[in-house]
N, C-alpha and C positions, 0 to 999 in steps of 0.2 A: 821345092818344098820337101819331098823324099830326104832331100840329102841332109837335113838338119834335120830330119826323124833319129838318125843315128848319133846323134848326140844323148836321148832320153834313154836308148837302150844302152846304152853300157857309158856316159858321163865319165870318160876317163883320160886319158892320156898325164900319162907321169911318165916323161921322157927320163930314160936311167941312164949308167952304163954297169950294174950289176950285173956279176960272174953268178954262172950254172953250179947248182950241187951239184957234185960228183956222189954218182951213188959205183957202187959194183956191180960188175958184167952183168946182166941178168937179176938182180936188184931192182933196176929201176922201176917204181910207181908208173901205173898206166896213164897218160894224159886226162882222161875222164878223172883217174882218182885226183890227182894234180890237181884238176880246175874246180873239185870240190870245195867248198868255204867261201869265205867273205874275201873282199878284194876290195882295198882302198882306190879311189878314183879320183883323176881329175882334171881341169879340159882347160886350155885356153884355144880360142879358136881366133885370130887378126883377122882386121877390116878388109885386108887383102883375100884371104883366105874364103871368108863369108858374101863375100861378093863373089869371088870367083865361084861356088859353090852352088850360090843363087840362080848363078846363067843370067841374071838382069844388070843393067849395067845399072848402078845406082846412082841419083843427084852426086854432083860433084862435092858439095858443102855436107854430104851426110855421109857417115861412119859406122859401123856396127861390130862389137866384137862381143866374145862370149868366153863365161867362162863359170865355170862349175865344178862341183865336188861334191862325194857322197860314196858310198858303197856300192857294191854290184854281187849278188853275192849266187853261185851256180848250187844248187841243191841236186841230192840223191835224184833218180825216177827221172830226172830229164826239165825240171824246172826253175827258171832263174828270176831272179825280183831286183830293182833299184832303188834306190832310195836318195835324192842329195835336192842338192841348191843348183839353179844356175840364175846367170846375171846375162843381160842383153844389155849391153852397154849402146846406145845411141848419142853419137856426137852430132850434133848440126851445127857447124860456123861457130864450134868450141864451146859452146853449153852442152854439157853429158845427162844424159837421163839412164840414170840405169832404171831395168825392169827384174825385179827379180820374181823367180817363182820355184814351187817347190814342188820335185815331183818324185811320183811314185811309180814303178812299169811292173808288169807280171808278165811273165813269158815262158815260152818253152826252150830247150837248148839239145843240140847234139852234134855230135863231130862223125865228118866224111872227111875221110885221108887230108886227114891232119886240117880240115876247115871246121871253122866253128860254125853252125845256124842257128840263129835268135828266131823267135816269131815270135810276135806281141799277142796278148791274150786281150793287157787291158791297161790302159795307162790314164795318169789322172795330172793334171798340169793344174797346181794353184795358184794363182796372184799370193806373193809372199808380202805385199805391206800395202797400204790403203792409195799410194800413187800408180804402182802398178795396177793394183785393181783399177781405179778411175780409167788408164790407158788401154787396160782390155775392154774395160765398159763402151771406150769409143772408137776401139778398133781392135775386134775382136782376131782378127789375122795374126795379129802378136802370139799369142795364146795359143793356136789352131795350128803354130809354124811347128810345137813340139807336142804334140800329139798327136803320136801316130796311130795311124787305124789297127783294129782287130787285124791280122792274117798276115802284115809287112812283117816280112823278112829282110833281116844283114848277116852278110856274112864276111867272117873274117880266116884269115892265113894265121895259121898259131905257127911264130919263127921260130919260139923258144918259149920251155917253159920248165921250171922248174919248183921245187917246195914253197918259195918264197915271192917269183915272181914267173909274170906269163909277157913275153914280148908278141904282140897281134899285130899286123896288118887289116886294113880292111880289106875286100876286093871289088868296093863298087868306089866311085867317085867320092870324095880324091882322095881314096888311095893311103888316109894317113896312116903312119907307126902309132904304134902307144902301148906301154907300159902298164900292167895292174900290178899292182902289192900285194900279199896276202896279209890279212889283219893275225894277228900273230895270237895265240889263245880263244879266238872266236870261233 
């Protein structure tokens, strides 16, 4: 369940292959100033992927994928907030139920030799349309899988980062790359 908490804290992956600004020798922006501002986001997560992630081996006739979008955005003083949509897509023997919901995280942030740490403050997962709701209403586990507790922490490898965009790693399970955007005027 941990490992789909890190979906609600940072909602992202925009796999790129955008080039580094080149600033001059000593020029460079500190990484903190860098990761200041808003950062577009976005997630597809596969059936394979979600399962593997799970640790449970799931029904053979049932599929689950995910996929989300919103902002993520690192403020002065050390605190970050998100903001987006995501969708749990549920196949069973080719009927799709998607679940969507809309959520919000508040957190703390800071970087050790070049790693980033999140710790959630407070996050808030909505049922975003009246089916979803009914689906939480009767299995509230749906719900509970992206909200994560007060005090969890993720941490990421920042690969690359520059004015415009930031390439991360995670370094808990599994491990994925992903891409943020900087929203450009915000």
């Amino acid at each position: 369940m941990k490992k789909m908490i890190f979906f609600i804290s940072i909602l992202f992956i925009f796999i790129t292959s955008n080039q580094a600004v080149a600033f001059p020798e000593g020029l460079q922006p500190s990484t903190e100033k860098m990761l200041i501002g808003s950062w577009e986001v976005s997630v597809y997560i596969s059936p394979a992927e979600i399962a593997q992630m799970l640790g449970e081996s799931l029904p053979q006739n049932l599929s689950i994928a995910l996929t989300g979008s919103g902002s993520h955005t690192y403020h002065v003083g050390g605190k970050c907030n998100t903001d987006g949509q995501v969708t749990l897509r549920l196949n069973l023997e080719g009927q799709e139920l998607p679940l969507n919901f809309l959520v919000r995280h508040a957190g703390t942030w800071e970087i050790h030799d070049n790693i980033i740490v999140e710790t959630n403050i407070n996050s808030v997962v909505t049922p975003n349309d009246p089916i979803t709701m009914n689906v939480v209403n009767v299995s509230p586990e749906y719900q509970s899988m992206f909200t994560p507790a007060s005090g969890d922490s993720t941490s990421m490898k920042i690969i690359h980062i520059s004015e415009k965009i930031a390439e991360l790693k995670m370094m808990e399970p599994p491990y994925r790359s992903f891409t943020l955007r900087k929203k450009i005027g915000k």
